[in-house]
C-alpha positions in Angstrom: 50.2 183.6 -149.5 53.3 181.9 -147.9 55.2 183.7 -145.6 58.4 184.6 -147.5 56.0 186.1 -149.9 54.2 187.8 -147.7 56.5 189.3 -145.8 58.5 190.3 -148.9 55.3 192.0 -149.7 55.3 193.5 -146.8 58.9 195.0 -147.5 57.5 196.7 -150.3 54.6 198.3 -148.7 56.8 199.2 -146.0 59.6 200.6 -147.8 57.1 202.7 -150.6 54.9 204.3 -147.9 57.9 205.4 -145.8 59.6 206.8 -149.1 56.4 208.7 -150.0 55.5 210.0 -145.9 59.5 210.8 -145.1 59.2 214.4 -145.9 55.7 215.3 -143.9 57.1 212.4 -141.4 60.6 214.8 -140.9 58.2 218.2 -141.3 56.0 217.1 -138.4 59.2 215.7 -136.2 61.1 219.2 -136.3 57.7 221.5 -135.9 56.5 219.2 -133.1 60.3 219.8 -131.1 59.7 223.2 -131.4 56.3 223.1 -130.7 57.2 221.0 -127.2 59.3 224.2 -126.5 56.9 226.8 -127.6 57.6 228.5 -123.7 61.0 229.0 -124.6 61.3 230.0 -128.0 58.6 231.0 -130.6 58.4 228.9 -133.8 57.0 231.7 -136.1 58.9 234.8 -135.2 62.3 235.7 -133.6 61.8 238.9 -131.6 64.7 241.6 -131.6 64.4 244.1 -128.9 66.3 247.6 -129.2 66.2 250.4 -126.6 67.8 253.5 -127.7 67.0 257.4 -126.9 65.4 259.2 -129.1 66.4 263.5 -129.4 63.1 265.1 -130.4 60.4 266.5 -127.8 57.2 264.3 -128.0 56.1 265.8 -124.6 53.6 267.8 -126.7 50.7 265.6 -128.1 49.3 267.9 -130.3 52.5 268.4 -132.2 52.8 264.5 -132.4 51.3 263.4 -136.2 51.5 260.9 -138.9 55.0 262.5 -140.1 56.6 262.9 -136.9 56.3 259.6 -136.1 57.8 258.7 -139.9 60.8 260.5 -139.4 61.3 258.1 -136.2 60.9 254.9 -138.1 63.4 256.4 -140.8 66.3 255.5 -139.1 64.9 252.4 -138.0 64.2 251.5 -142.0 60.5 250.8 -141.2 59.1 254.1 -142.4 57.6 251.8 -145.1 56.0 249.7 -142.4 53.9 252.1 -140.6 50.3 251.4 -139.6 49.2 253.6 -137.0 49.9 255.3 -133.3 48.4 256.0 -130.4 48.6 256.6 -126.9 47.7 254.0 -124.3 49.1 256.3 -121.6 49.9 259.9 -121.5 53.3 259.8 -121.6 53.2 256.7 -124.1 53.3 256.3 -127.7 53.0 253.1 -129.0 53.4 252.1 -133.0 52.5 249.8 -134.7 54.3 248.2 -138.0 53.2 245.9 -140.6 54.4 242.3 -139.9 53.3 242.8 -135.9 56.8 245.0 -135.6 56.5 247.7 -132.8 57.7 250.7 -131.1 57.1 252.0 -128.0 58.3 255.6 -126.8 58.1 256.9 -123.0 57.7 260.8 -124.1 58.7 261.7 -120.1 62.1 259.5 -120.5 62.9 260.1 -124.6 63.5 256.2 -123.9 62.1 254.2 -127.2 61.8 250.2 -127.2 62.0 248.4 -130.5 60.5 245.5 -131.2 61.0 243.5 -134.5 59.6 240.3 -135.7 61.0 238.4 -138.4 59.0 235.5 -139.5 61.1 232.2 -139.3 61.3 231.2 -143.7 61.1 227.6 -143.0 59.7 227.0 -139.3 56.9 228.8 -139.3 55.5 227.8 -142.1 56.2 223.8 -140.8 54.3 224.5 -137.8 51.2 225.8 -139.3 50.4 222.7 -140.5 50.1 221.2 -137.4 47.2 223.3 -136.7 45.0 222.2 -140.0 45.1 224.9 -142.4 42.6 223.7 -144.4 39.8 220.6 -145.4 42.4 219.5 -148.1 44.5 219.3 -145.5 42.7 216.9 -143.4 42.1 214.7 -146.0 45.8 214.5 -146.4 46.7 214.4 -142.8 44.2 211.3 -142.6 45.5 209.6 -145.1 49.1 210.2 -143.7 47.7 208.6 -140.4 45.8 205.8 -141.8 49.5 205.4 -144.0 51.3 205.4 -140.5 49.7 202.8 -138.4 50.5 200.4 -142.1 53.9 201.6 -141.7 53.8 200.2 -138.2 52.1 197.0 -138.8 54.2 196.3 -141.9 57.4 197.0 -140.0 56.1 194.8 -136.9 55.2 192.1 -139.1 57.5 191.9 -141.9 60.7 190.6 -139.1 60.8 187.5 -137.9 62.7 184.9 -135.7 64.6 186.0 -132.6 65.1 189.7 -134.0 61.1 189.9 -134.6 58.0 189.9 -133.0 58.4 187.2 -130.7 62.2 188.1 -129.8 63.2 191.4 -128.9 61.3 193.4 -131.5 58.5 192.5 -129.0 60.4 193.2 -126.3 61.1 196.6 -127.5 57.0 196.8 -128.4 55.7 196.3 -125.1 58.4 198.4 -123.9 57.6 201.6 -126.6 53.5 201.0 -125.6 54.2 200.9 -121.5 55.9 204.7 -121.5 52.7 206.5 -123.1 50.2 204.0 -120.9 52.5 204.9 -117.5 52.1 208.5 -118.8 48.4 208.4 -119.1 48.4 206.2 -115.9 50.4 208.5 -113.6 51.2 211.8 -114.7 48.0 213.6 -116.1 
C-alpha cells in the first residue's frame, strides 16, 4: 500500500471510529469532571437542606406513631414517601423517605431538619457507567478502549510532513506522554 493510500485509509478509519465513540467519548469526558470533583459536589443527587419548627409536642414517645409522623411529612409533600422512624437518641426522631430523603426532629428544640435528594436526570445516570454496571458492559467498554488507542494511532499516523509526526505533531506527542510520566514520577 503506498502512502497516499494508506493514509487516506487511515482517514477513514479515523474519522468512522471517532463518529461511532463521540457520544460515550463526550459521556465519559463530562462524568469523569464531575467525578474529579466528587468532594465538592455529588454527581447523583443535589441535597436540599430545610430547617423549620415544627408546632406539635413530640416530647412524649409513646404518643409518637406511624400517623403522627404522616401528618409531618404532609406539608412537606412526602407523606407518600414514608419508610420508617425511629429514635437514635431520646430526644431525636429521625425519618426516613424513599429516594434516601430524610427528616430529622430534635423533640427538646421542636427544631426539624430536612433533607431532600433529587437524583440528577442525566448525570447520574453518566456516571454509573464509569463504575461497570454490568459484563455487557465490559465487553463494550473494551472494545471502546481497544477503538481508542486506533483512534490515536490513526490520527498519529495519518499527518505527515512538518505538521506530523516528525514536526510538531511529535513535538506535542512527547510533550502530551511527559505530563502523565512526571506525574507518576513525582507526585504519587
Amino acid at each position: 500500500m503506498r502512502g497516499a493510500t494508506l493514509r487516506k485509509w487511515l482517514r477513514f478509519i479515523h474519522r468512522d471510529l471517532s463518529f461511532f465513540f463521540a457520544g460515550i467519548i463526550l459521556i465519559y469526558a463530562v462524568s469523569g469532571l464531575f467525578m474529579n470533583h466528587k468532594g465538592r459536589i455529588n454527581p447523583h443527587y443535589t441535597v436540599t437542606r430545610t430547617t423549620y419548627r415544627i408546632t406539635e409536642d413530640l416530647s412524649d414517645k409513646n404518643q409518637v406513631d406511624e400517623q403522627r409522623i404522616l401528618q409531618l411529612l404532609e406539608p412537606l409533600g412526602e407523606a407518600k414517601h414514608f419508610t420508617k422512624f425511629y429514635y437514635p437518641e431520646p430526644d431525636r426522631i429521625k425519618v426516613f423517605l424513599k429516594g434516601g430523603s430524610s427528616l430529622v426532629i430534635d423533640v427538646r428544640t421542636q427544631e426539624a431538619v430536612y433533607e431532600c435528594l433529587k437524583q440528577r436526570p442525566l448525570l447520574s445516570p453518566m456516571v454509573k457507567l464509569h463504575f461497570n454496571p454490568g459484563k455487557w458492559w465490559t465487553w463494550f467498554a473494551d472494545c471502546f478502549a481497544v477503538c481508542l488507542i486506533i483512534i490515536t494511532l490513526t490520527g498519529i499516523a495519518m499527518t505527515k510532513g512538518p505538521k506530523g509526526l516528525w514536526g510538531r505533531g511529535g513535538i506535542e506527542l512527547v510533550a502530551g506522554l511527559l505530563i502523565p510520566v512526571i506525574f507518576l514520577m513525582f507526585f504519587r
